[in-house]
C-alpha positions as CSV (number, residue, x, y, z in Angstrom):
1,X,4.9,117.8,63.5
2,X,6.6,121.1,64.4
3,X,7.4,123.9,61.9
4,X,10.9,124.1,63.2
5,X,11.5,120.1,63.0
6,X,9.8,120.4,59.6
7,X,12.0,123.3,58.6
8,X,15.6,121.5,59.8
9,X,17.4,120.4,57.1
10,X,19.1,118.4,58.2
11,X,16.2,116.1,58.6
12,X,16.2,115.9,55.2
13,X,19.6,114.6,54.9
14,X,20.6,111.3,54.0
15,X,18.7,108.0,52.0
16,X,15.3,107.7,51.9
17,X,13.1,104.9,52.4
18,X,11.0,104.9,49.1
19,X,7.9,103.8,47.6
20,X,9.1,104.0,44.0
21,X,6.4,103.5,41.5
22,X,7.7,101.8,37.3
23,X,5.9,104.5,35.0
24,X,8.0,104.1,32.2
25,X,5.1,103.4,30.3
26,X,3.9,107.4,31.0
27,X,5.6,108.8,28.2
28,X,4.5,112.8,28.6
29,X,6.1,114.8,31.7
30,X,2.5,116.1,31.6
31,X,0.8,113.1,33.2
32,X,3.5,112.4,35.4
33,X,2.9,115.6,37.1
34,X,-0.9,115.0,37.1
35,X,-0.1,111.7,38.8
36,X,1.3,113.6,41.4
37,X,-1.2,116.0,42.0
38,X,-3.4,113.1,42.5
39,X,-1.2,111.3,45.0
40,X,-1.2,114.2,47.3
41,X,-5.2,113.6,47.7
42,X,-4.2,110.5,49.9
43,X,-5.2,110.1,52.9
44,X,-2.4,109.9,54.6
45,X,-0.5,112.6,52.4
46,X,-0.6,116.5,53.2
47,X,1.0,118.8,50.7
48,X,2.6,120.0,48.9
49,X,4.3,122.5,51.3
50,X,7.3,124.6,50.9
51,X,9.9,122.7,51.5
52,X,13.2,123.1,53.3
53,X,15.1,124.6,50.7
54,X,12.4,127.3,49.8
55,X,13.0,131.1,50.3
56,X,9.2,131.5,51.0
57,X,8.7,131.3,55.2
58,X,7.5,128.2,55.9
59,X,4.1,128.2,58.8
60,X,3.7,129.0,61.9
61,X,1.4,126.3,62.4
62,X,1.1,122.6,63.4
63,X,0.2,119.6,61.0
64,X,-1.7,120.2,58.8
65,X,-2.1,124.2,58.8
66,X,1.2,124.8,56.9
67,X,1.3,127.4,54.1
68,X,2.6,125.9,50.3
69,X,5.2,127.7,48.8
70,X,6.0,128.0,45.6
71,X,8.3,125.3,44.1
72,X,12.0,125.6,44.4
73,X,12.9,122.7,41.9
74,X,9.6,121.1,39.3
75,X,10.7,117.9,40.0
76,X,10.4,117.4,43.7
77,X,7.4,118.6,46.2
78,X,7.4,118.4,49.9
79,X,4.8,117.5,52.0
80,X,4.5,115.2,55.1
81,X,2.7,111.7,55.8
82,X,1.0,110.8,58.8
83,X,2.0,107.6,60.6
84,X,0.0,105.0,62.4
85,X,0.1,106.7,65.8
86,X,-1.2,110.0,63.9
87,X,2.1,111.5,63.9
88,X,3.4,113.4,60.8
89,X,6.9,113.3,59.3
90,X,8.6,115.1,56.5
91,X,8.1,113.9,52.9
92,X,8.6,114.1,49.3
93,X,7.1,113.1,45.7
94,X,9.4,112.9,42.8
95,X,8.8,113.1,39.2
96,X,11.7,111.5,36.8
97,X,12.1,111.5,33.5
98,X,12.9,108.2,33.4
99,X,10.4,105.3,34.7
100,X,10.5,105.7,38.2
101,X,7.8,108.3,39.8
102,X,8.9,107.6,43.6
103,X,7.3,108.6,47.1
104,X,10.5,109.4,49.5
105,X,10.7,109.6,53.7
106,X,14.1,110.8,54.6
107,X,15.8,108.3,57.3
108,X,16.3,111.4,59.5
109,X,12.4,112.2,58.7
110,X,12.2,108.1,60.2
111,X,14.4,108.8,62.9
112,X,12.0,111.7,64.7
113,X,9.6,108.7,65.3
114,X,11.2,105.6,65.2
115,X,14.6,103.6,66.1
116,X,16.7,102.9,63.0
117,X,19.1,100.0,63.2
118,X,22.0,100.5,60.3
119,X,22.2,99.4,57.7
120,X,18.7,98.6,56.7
121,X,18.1,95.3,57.0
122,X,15.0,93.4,57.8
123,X,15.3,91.9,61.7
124,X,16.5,95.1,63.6
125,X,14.1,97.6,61.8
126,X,10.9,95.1,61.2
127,X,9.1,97.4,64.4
128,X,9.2,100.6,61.7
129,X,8.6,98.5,58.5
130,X,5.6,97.2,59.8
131,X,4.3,100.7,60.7
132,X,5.2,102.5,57.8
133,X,4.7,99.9,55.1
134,X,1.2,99.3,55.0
135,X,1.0,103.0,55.0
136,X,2.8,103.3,51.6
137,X,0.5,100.3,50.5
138,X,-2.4,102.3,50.8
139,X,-0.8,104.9,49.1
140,X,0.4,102.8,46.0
141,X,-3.2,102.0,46.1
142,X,-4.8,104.8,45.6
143,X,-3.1,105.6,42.5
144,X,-3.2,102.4,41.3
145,X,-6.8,103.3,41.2
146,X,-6.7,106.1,39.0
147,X,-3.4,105.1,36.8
148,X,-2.8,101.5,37.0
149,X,0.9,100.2,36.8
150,X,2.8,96.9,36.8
151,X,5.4,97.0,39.0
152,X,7.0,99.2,42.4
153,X,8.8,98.4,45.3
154,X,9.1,99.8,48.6
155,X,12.8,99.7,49.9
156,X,15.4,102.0,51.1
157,X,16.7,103.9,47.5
158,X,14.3,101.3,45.9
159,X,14.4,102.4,42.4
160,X,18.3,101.3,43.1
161,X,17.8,97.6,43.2
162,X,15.7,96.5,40.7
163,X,14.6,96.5,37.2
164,X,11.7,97.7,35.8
165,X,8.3,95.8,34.9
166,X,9.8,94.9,31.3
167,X,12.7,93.1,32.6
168,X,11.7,92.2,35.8
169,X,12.9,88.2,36.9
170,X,11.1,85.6,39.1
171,X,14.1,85.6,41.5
172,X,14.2,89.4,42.2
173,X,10.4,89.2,43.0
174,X,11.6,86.8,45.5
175,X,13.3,89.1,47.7
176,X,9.9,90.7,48.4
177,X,8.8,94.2,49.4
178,X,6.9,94.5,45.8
179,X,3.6,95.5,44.5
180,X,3.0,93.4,41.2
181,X,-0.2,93.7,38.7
182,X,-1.9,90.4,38.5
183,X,-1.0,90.8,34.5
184,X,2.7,91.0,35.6
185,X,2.0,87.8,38.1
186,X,0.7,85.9,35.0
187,X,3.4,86.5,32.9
188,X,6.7,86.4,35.1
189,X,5.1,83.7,36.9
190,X,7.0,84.4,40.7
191,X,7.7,81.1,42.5
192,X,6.6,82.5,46.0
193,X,3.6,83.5,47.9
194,X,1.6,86.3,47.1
195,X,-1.0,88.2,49.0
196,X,-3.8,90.1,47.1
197,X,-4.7,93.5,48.2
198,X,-8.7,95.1,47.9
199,X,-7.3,96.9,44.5
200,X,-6.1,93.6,43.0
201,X,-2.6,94.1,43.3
202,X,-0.1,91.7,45.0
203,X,1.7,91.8,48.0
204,X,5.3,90.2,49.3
205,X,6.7,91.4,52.0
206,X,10.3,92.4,52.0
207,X,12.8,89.1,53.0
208,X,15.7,90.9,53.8
């Protein structure tokens, strides 16, 4: 990715498409921002970075030789993800006070590498969604690893649309594009099909 497309705010702009992560249960800011430190060791992840709001000057360099800068706002880190193909786009990791600890791609980050059909729904975009999803699965995955959780959903605005793990109902799992715990399988008891993943969480994909 180059500095300058990096760098172009208006990149940024607009909704994101989200992995968004139910921590509610994470009471301490503390270990929310531990969590975070841990998903930047991802694989896929580089960062963080300064972002491009920072006054500090962002590299001169390609993916991933750029310089981190010191934070502009605690809550948010930038960074970029690498796609399929190897190419990286723009990224961010947000820590909430609330439940939802949520992994962001900007729609003009999507747009650099991919055709975007608006609004988001599920026919005209599934070329991107099938690229970029089981990326954010791996991802969900690898901190699953170190700090188990229920419930997340990757989406557009996810965190939006549904409830969290506590009040989660069979007929919002139906719509699909969630991760569930097998503990949260047992107990809401979802009426559709599931597929396990190597960490032992399950799997629908989104049904528009």
């Amino acid at each position: 990715m180059e500095e300058r497309a990096y760098g172009k705010r208006e990149n940024w702009d607009g909704s994101c498409y989200e992995l968004a992560i139910d921590y509610s249960h994470l009471q301490a800011h503390k270990d929310l921002v531990a969590l975070r430190q841990y998903m930047w060791q991802a694989p896929a992840l580089r960062g963080p970075f300064a972002g491009p709001y920072s006054p500090a000057p962002l590299a001169a360099h390609p993916v991933p030789d750029f310089t981190a800068g010191p934070e502009v706002d605690p809550w948010v880190q930038y960074g970029m993800i690498e796609m399929p193909d190897h190419r990286f786009i723009g990224c961010q990791i947000h820590v909430a006070s609330a439940s939802w600890f949520w992994l962001c791609i900007p729609m003009g980050m999507l747009e650099l590498v991919y055709s975007i059909s608006y609004p988001i729904t599920l026919e005209p975009n599934l070329h991107w969604m099938q690229a970029v999803n089981p990326v954010l699965i791996d991802i969900a995955q690898h901190v699953y690893a170190a700090v188990p959780f229920d419930f997340a959903v990757i989406d557009e605005e996810a965190s939006a649309f549904y409830s969290t793990a506590m009040d989660i109902t069979p007929s919002e799992l139906e719509h699909g594009g969630c991760l569930i715990s097998p503990a949260l399988f047992h107990r809401v008891q979802p009426r559709t099909e599931w597929e396990t993943l190597p960490s032992g969480l399950l799997w629908r994909d989104w049904q528009g």
